[in-house]
C-alpha positions in Angstrom: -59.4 10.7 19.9 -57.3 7.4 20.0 -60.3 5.6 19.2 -61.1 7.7 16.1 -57.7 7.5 15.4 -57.2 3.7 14.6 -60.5 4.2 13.4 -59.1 6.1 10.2 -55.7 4.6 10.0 -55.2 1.5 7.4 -59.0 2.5 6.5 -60.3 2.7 2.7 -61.3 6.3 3.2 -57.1 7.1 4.2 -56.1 4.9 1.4 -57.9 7.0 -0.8 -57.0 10.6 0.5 -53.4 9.5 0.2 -53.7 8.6 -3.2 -55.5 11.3 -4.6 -53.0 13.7 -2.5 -49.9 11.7 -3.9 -50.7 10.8 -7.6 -53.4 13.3 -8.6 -50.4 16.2 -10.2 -50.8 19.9 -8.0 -54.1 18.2 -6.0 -52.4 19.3 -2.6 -52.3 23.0 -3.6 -55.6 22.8 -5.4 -57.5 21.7 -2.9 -56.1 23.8 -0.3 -57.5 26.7 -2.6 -60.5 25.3 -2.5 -60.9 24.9 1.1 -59.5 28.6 1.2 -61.8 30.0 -1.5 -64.8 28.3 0.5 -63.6 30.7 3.7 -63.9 33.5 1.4 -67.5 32.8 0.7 -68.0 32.3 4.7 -66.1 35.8 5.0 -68.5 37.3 1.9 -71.5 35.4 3.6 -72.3 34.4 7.8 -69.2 37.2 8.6 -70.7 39.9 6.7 -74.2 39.3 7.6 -73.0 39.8 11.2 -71.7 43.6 10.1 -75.5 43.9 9.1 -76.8 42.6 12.4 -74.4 45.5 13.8 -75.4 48.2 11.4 -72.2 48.2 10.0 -72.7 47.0 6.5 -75.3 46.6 3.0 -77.5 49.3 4.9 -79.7 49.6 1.6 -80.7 46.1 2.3 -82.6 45.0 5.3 -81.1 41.9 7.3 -84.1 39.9 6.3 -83.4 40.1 2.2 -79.8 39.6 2.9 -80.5 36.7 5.1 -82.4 35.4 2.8 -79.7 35.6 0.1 -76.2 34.4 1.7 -78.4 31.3 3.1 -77.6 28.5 0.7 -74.0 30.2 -0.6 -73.0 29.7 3.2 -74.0 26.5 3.7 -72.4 25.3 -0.2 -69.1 27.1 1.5 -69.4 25.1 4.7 -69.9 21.1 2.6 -67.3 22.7 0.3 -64.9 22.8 3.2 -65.4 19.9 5.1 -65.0 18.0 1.7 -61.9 19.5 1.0 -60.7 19.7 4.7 -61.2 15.9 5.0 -58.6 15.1 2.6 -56.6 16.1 4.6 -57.6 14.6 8.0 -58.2 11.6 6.6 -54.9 11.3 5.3 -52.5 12.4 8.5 -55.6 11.7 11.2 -52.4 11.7 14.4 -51.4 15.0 12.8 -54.8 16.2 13.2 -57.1 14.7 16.2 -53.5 14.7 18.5 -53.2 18.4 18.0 -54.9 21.0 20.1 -55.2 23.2 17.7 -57.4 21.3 15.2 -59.4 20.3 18.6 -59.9 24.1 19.5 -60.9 24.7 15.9 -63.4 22.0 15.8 -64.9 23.7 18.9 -64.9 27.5 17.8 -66.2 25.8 14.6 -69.0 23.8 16.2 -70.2 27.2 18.0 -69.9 29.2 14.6 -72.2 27.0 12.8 -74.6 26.8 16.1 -74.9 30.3 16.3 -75.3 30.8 12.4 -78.0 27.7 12.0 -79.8 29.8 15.6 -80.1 33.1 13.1 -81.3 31.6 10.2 -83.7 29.1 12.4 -84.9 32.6 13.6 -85.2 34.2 10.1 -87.0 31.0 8.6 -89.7 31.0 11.6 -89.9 35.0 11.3 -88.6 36.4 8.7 -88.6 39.9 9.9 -87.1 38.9 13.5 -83.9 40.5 12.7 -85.1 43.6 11.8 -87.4 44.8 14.7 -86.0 47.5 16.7 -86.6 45.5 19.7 -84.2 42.9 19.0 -80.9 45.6 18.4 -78.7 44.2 21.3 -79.9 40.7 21.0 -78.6 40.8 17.6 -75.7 43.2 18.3 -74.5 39.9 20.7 -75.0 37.6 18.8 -72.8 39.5 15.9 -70.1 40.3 17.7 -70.0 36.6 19.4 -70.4 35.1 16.0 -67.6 36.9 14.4 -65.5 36.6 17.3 -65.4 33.0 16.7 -65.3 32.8 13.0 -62.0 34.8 13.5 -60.4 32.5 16.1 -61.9 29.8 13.0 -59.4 30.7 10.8 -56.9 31.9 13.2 -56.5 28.3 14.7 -57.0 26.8 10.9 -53.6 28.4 10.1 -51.9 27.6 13.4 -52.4 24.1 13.1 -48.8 24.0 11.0 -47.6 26.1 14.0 -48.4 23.7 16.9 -44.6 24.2 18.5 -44.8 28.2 18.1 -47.5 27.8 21.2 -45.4 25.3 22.8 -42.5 27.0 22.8 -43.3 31.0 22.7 -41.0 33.4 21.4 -42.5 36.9 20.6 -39.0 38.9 20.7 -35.5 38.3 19.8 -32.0 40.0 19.5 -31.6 40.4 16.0 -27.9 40.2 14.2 -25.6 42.0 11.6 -24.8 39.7 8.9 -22.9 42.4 7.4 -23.0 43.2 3.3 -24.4 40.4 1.3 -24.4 39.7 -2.2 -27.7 40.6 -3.6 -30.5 43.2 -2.4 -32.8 40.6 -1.7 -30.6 38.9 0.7 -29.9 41.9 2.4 -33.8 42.6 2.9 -33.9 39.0 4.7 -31.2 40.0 6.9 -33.1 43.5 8.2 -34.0 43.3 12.1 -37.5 43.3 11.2 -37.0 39.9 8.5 -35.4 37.8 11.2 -37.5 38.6 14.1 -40.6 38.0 11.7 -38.9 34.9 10.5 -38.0 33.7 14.1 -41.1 34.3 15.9 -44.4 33.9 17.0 -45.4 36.8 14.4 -45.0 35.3 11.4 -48.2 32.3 11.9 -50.0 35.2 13.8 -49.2 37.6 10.7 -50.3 34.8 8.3 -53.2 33.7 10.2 -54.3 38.1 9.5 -53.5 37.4 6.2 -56.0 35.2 5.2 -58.6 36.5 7.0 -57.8 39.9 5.1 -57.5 38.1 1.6 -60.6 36.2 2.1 -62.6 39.0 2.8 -61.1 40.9 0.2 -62.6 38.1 -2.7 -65.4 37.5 -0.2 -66.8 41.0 -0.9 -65.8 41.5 -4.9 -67.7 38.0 -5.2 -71.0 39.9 -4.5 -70.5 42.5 -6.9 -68.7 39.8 -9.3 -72.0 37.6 -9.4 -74.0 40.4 -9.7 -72.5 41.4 -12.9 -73.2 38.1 -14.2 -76.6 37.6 -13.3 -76.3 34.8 -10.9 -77.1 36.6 -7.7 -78.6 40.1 -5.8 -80.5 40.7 -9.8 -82.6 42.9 -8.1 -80.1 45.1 -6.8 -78.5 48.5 -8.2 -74.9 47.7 -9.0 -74.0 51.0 -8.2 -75.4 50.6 -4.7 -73.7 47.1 -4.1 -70.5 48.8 -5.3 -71.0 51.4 -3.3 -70.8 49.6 -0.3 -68.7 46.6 -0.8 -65.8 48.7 -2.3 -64.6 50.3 1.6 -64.6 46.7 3.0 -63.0 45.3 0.0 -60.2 48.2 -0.3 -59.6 48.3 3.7 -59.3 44.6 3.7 -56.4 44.4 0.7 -54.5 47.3 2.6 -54.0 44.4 5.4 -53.8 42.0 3.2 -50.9 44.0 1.3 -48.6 45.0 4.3 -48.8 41.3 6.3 -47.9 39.8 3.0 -45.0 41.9 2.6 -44.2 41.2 6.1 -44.0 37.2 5.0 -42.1 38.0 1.8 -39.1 39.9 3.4 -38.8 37.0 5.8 -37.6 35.1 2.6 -37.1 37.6 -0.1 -34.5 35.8 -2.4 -36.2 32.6 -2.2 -39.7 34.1 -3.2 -38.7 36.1 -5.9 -36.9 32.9 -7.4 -40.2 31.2 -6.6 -42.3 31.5 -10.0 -45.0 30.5 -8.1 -44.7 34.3 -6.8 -44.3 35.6 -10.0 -47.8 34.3 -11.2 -49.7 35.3 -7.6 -47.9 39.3 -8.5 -48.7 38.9 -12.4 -52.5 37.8 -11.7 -52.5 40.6 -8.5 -51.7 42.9 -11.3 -54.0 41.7 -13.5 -57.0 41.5 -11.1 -56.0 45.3 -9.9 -56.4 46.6 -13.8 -59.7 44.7 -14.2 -60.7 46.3 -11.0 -59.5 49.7 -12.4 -61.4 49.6 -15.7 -64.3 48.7 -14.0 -64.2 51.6 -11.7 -62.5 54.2 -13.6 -64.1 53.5 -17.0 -67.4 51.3 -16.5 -68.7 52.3 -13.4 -69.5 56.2 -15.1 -72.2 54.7 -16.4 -73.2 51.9 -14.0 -76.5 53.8 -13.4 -78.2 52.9 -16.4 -78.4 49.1 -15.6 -78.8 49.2 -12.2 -82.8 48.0 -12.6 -81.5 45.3 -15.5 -81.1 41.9 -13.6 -79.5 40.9 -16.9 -76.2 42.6 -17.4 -74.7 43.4 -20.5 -72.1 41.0 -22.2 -69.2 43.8 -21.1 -70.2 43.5 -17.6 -70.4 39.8 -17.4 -66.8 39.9 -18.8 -65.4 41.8 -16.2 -67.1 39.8 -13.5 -66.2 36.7 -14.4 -62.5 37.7 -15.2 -62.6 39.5 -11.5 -63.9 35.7 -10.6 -60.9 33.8 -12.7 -58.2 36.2 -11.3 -58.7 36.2 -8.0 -59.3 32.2 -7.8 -55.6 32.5 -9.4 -54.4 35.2 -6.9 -55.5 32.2 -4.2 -54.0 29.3 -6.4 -51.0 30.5 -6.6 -50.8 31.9 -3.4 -50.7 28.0 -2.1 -48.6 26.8 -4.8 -45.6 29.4 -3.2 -45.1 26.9 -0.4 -45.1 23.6 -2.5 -41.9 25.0 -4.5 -38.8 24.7 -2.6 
């Protein structure tokens, strides 16, 4: 690691990270969207393939056809996020390759992608291998494996800023009274609940669920998003694709909901001073009513172009809004902990 180390240091490839990190306005931010966005499509793509291989997911579609489709969208996700990963390495390689963490996510990362390039190898040299009856429990392992260490993945990804919570563990503490304070929101960060949040191990492990629960929530509208305008799954009913993303999606933004309250109250006063916050809830609110039209209003008569791959100009709209908003949701989500 040493080696790789001095390796990087002084090298044009750091000199050009730092720049681009220091001089390019909000590129931090942005690019840790990006990178975020790309886990999204890895949640929408390898992760939810896996519910397949367990019969847990896109029933109407055999494993095969859906192999066939989240192929080259994982694989964009995956150079998308070493791209946007290695600015970052490149930049601070002592804060990376000297941490155990980023060496443990290399690892479950390294698996993840052996075990994903094993069951398309599999689908390319026989395209209906996943689908015989005789290989349920070899692809019921290989699921749960695989998704097991996507998971620890991201988990790891977002405890790499945490590196002295697993040094030094705290999961419990005595919580104080700080008595009356001046405004409701300081009050909130003063509950039991805030400080031992605040003060512990749960807070990384609470914004590690988090983004696992966000990224699945975009990874799943993207489907139906793209669908809508044209540029994927044109052969397939929206109604059905609806049908069956909209559980996965819901479930996953009710986790997503409760562990980002959980962060906010931690820091209540500062947050809602933070107008970095007020754009993530004005573009939540925004993507929620988008989501609610569609539902509520368009999807009465999503039958009649369920056989069209091309989708009418309203539908388009409303996907690529869904797309624009939620990218939003995620950019502003990052920006939060760049204004102090």
């Amino acid at each position: 690691m040493q080696a790789l180390i001095n390796l990087i240091s002084d090298s044009p490839l750091q000199q050009a990270a730092l720049w681009t990190l220091n001089t390019v306005p909000g590129f931090p931010p942005i690019i840790q969207t990006v990178h975020i966005l790309g886990i999204a499509v890895v949640m929408g793509s390898i992760v939810f393939l896996n519910l397949r291989l367990l019969g847990l997911a896109r029933s109407s579609q055999s494993i095969s056809q859906f192999t066939s489709l989240i192929q080259s969208w994982f694989w964009l996700a995956i150079v998308s996020n070493v791209i946007s990963g290695a600015f970052f390495v490149l930049a601070r390689p002592n804060r990376y390759f000297n941490n155990p963490v980023f060496v443990w996510k290399m690892g479950f990362l390294a698996a993840a992608l052996a075990l994903a390039a094993y069951v398309f190898w599999r689908h390319r040299n026989h395209t209906d291998f996943w689908d015989q009856a005789t290989q349920l429990w070899h692809r019921r392992g290989i699921a749960l494996v695989s998704i097991g260490l996507w998971i620890m993945v991201i988990m790891a990804g977002r405890w790499i800023a945490y590196l002295e919570y697993l040094q030094y563990p705290l999961w419990s503490m005595e919580a104080y009274d700080a008595g009356p304070q001046p405004t409701v929101w300081l009050s909130i960060e003063n509950w039991p609940l805030s400080q031992v949040i605040a003060a512990t191990n749960w807070f990384p492990l609470i914004e590690a669920i988090h983004v696992i629960a966000i990224t699945l929530v975009v990874g799943t509208i993207l489907w139906v998003d793209l669908r809508l305008l044209g540029l994927a799954n044109r052969q397939r009913p929206i109604s059905t694709m609806n049908r069956e993303m909209i559980p996965w999606t819901w479930g996953a933004f009710v986790v997503a909901a409760l562990t980002g309250l959980a962060m906010f109250i931690t820091r209540a006063s500062a947050h809602i001073d933070n107008p970095a916050m007020r754009w993530k809830l004005v573009l939540l609110l925004l993507a929620g009513l988008n989501m609610a039209y569609f539902h509520f209003r368009v999807a009465r008569t999503m039958e009649q172009w369920d056989e069209i791959p091309a989708t009418p100009r309203q539908l388009k709209l409303i996907g690529a809004s869904s797309l624009v908003l939620w990218c939003g949701v995620m950019l502003a989500g990052r920006w939060i902990g760049h204004i102090v």
